[in-house]
C-alpha positions, 0 to 999 in steps of 0.5 A: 575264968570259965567255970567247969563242971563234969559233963559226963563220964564216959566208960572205958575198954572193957575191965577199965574204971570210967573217965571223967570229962571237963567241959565248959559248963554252957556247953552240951557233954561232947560224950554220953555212956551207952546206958546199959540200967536205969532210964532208957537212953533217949533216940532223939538226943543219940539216934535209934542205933546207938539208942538199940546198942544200949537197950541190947546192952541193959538185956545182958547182949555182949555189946562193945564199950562204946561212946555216942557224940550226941546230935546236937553236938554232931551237927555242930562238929560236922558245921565246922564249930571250933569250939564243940570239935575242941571239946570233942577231942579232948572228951575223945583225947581220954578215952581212946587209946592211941595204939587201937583202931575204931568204928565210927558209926553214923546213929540218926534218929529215925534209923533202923525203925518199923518204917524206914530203915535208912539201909546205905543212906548213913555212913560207917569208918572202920579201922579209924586210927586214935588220932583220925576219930574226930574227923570220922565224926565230921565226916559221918554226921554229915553224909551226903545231904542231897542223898539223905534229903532224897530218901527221907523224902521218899521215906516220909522222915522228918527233914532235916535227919538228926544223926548222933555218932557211936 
Protein backbone atom coordinates (compact mmCIF):
# COMPACT_ATOMS: atom_id res chain seq x y z
CA UNK A 1 0.00 0.00 0.00
CA UNK A 2 1.34 3.40 -0.71
CA UNK A 3 1.62 5.77 2.04
CA UNK A 4 0.27 9.22 1.21
CA UNK A 5 0.79 12.40 2.59
CA UNK A 6 -0.30 15.99 1.98
CA UNK A 7 2.03 17.46 -0.40
CA UNK A 8 0.88 20.99 -0.47
CA UNK A 9 -2.19 23.03 -0.48
CA UNK A 10 -2.93 24.53 -3.56
CA UNK A 11 -4.96 27.89 -3.25
CA UNK A 12 -8.46 28.25 -4.93
CA UNK A 13 -10.26 31.20 -7.18
CA UNK A 14 -10.61 34.07 -5.30
CA UNK A 15 -12.94 33.93 -1.98
CA UNK A 16 -12.62 29.87 -2.09
CA UNK A 17 -10.99 27.76 1.00
CA UNK A 18 -7.44 25.93 -0.06
CA UNK A 19 -7.61 22.38 -1.40
CA UNK A 20 -5.45 19.99 -0.34
CA UNK A 21 -3.77 17.55 -2.63
CA UNK A 22 -2.86 13.40 -2.12
CA UNK A 23 0.25 12.65 -3.52
CA UNK A 24 2.51 9.65 -3.23
CA UNK A 25 4.60 10.55 -0.62
CA UNK A 26 8.21 9.89 -2.69
CA UNK A 27 7.03 12.09 -5.21
CA UNK A 28 7.87 15.80 -5.51
CA UNK A 29 4.14 18.13 -4.96
CA UNK A 30 2.89 18.37 -8.39
CA UNK A 31 1.46 21.93 -7.37
CA UNK A 32 2.97 24.60 -5.02
CA UNK A 33 0.82 28.01 -3.87
CA UNK A 34 2.21 31.33 -4.89
CA UNK A 35 3.79 32.58 -1.53
CA UNK A 36 2.19 36.00 -0.89
CA UNK A 37 4.00 36.09 3.18
CA UNK A 38 6.59 34.23 4.76
CA UNK A 39 9.70 33.04 3.25
CA UNK A 40 10.22 33.95 -0.43
CA UNK A 41 9.46 31.73 -2.93
CA UNK A 42 12.74 29.93 -4.34
CA UNK A 43 13.51 30.75 -8.43
CA UNK A 44 15.34 27.74 -8.86
CA UNK A 45 12.39 25.34 -8.03
CA UNK A 46 9.40 27.74 -9.73
CA UNK A 47 11.46 30.22 -12.18
CA UNK A 48 11.90 34.08 -11.96
CA UNK A 49 8.27 34.84 -13.26
CA UNK A 50 6.26 32.91 -11.01
CA UNK A 51 9.09 33.52 -8.24
CA UNK A 52 8.28 37.87 -9.31
CA UNK A 53 4.24 36.88 -9.17
CA UNK A 54 4.49 35.81 -5.60
CA UNK A 55 6.88 38.65 -4.50
CA UNK A 56 3.98 41.31 -6.29
CA UNK A 57 1.59 39.35 -4.62
CA UNK A 58 3.43 39.68 -0.71
CA UNK A 59 3.44 43.75 -1.69
CA UNK A 60 -0.08 44.06 -1.63
CA UNK A 61 -0.16 44.09 -5.97
CA UNK A 62 -3.48 42.43 -7.35
CA UNK A 63 -2.18 39.17 -8.50
CA UNK A 64 -4.48 36.17 -9.83
CA UNK A 65 -4.71 32.89 -7.66
CA UNK A 66 -2.40 30.93 -9.42
CA UNK A 67 -0.80 27.63 -9.09
CA UNK A 68 3.17 26.65 -10.47
CA UNK A 69 4.13 22.89 -11.55
CA UNK A 70 7.51 23.25 -10.08
CA UNK A 71 10.41 22.39 -12.79
CA UNK A 72 11.55 19.52 -11.38
CA UNK A 73 8.15 18.09 -11.79
CA UNK A 74 7.72 20.08 -15.34
CA UNK A 75 10.47 18.19 -17.04
CA UNK A 76 9.07 15.33 -16.05
CA UNK A 77 5.68 15.78 -17.69
CA UNK A 78 6.97 17.78 -20.81
CA UNK A 79 9.35 13.77 -20.95
CA UNK A 80 6.43 11.84 -21.01
CA UNK A 81 6.49 10.64 -17.40
CA UNK A 82 3.04 8.66 -16.61
CA UNK A 83 3.51 8.82 -13.16
CA UNK A 84 4.19 12.82 -12.62
CA UNK A 85 1.46 13.62 -15.40
CA UNK A 86 -1.12 11.16 -13.44
CA UNK A 87 -0.22 13.23 -10.46
CA UNK A 88 -0.28 16.34 -11.99
CA UNK A 89 -3.88 15.81 -13.25
CA UNK A 90 -5.27 14.89 -10.23
CA UNK A 91 -3.53 18.02 -8.11
CA UNK A 92 -5.12 19.97 -11.23
CA UNK A 93 -8.29 17.86 -11.42
CA UNK A 94 -8.95 19.86 -7.49
CA UNK A 95 -8.35 22.87 -8.17
CA UNK A 96 -9.76 23.79 -11.89
CA UNK A 97 -13.14 24.37 -12.60
CA UNK A 98 -14.20 22.76 -15.52
CA UNK A 99 -16.45 25.64 -16.70
CA UNK A 100 -13.46 28.54 -16.96
CA UNK A 101 -10.50 28.99 -19.00
CA UNK A 102 -6.59 29.32 -18.06
CA UNK A 103 -3.42 30.83 -19.02
CA UNK A 104 -0.63 28.80 -18.85
CA UNK A 105 2.44 30.19 -18.79
CA UNK A 106 6.12 29.21 -19.24
CA UNK A 107 8.28 30.53 -15.86
CA UNK A 108 12.25 29.53 -16.26
CA UNK A 109 14.58 30.12 -14.13
CA UNK A 110 16.92 32.83 -15.51
CA UNK A 111 13.66 34.46 -17.01
CA UNK A 112 12.91 38.24 -16.95
CA UNK A 113 16.47 38.95 -15.09
CA UNK A 114 18.94 42.19 -15.41
CA UNK A 115 20.84 40.08 -18.21
CA UNK A 116 18.45 38.30 -20.19
CA UNK A 117 15.13 38.48 -20.57
CA UNK A 118 14.30 35.53 -22.44
CA UNK A 119 11.48 37.83 -24.75
CA UNK A 120 9.75 35.14 -27.23
CA UNK A 121 12.03 32.14 -26.52
CA UNK A 122 9.20 30.70 -23.85
CA UNK A 123 5.92 29.85 -24.55
CA UNK A 124 2.32 30.99 -23.39
CA UNK A 125 -1.57 29.10 -23.92
CA UNK A 126 -4.25 31.14 -23.19
CA UNK A 127 -8.07 30.35 -23.32
CA UNK A 128 -7.00 26.69 -22.24
CA UNK A 129 -9.94 24.65 -21.38
CA UNK A 130 -10.09 22.81 -17.78
CA UNK A 131 -9.64 19.56 -19.24
CA UNK A 132 -6.70 20.57 -21.86
CA UNK A 133 -4.42 22.24 -18.73
CA UNK A 134 -2.06 19.25 -18.53
CA UNK A 135 -0.94 19.08 -22.09
CA UNK A 136 -0.67 23.21 -21.97
CA UNK A 137 1.87 22.23 -19.62
CA UNK A 138 3.41 19.54 -21.73
CA UNK A 139 3.57 21.69 -24.40
CA UNK A 140 5.19 24.86 -22.24
CA UNK A 141 7.83 23.12 -20.61
CA UNK A 142 9.12 21.90 -23.38
CA UNK A 143 9.27 24.73 -25.94
CA UNK A 144 11.55 24.57 -28.83
CA UNK A 145 14.67 23.17 -27.52
CA UNK A 146 17.12 23.95 -30.52
CA UNK A 147 15.46 27.68 -30.30
CA UNK A 148 16.16 28.19 -26.50
CA UNK A 149 19.57 26.25 -26.72
CA UNK A 150 20.54 28.88 -29.18
CA UNK A 151 19.48 32.14 -27.43
CA UNK A 152 20.97 30.93 -23.97
CA UNK A 153 23.89 30.26 -25.61
CA UNK A 154 24.12 33.71 -27.02
CA UNK A 155 22.65 34.79 -23.58
CA UNK A 156 25.51 33.42 -21.69
CA UNK A 157 22.47 31.17 -19.48
CA UNK A 158 22.82 28.27 -18.12
CA UNK A 159 22.15 25.19 -20.34
CA UNK A 160 19.76 23.30 -20.11
CA UNK A 161 16.81 26.13 -19.12
CA UNK A 162 14.80 25.00 -15.89
CA UNK A 163 11.18 26.06 -16.84
CA UNK A 164 8.36 25.71 -14.17
CA UNK A 165 4.82 26.60 -15.34
CA UNK A 166 2.24 29.14 -13.74
Amino acid sequence: MTRLRLATRAVGPRGSAPRRVRTDASAPAPLLALRTRGRPTDRSRVGAKAASLAWLASRGVPVPAAVVVPVEVAAQVAAGDARATDLLAAALDSWLDPARTYAVRSSADGQDGDLRSFAGQLETRLAVPAAGVVEAVRAVARPDAKRLAAYAARAGAPVPVRIGVI
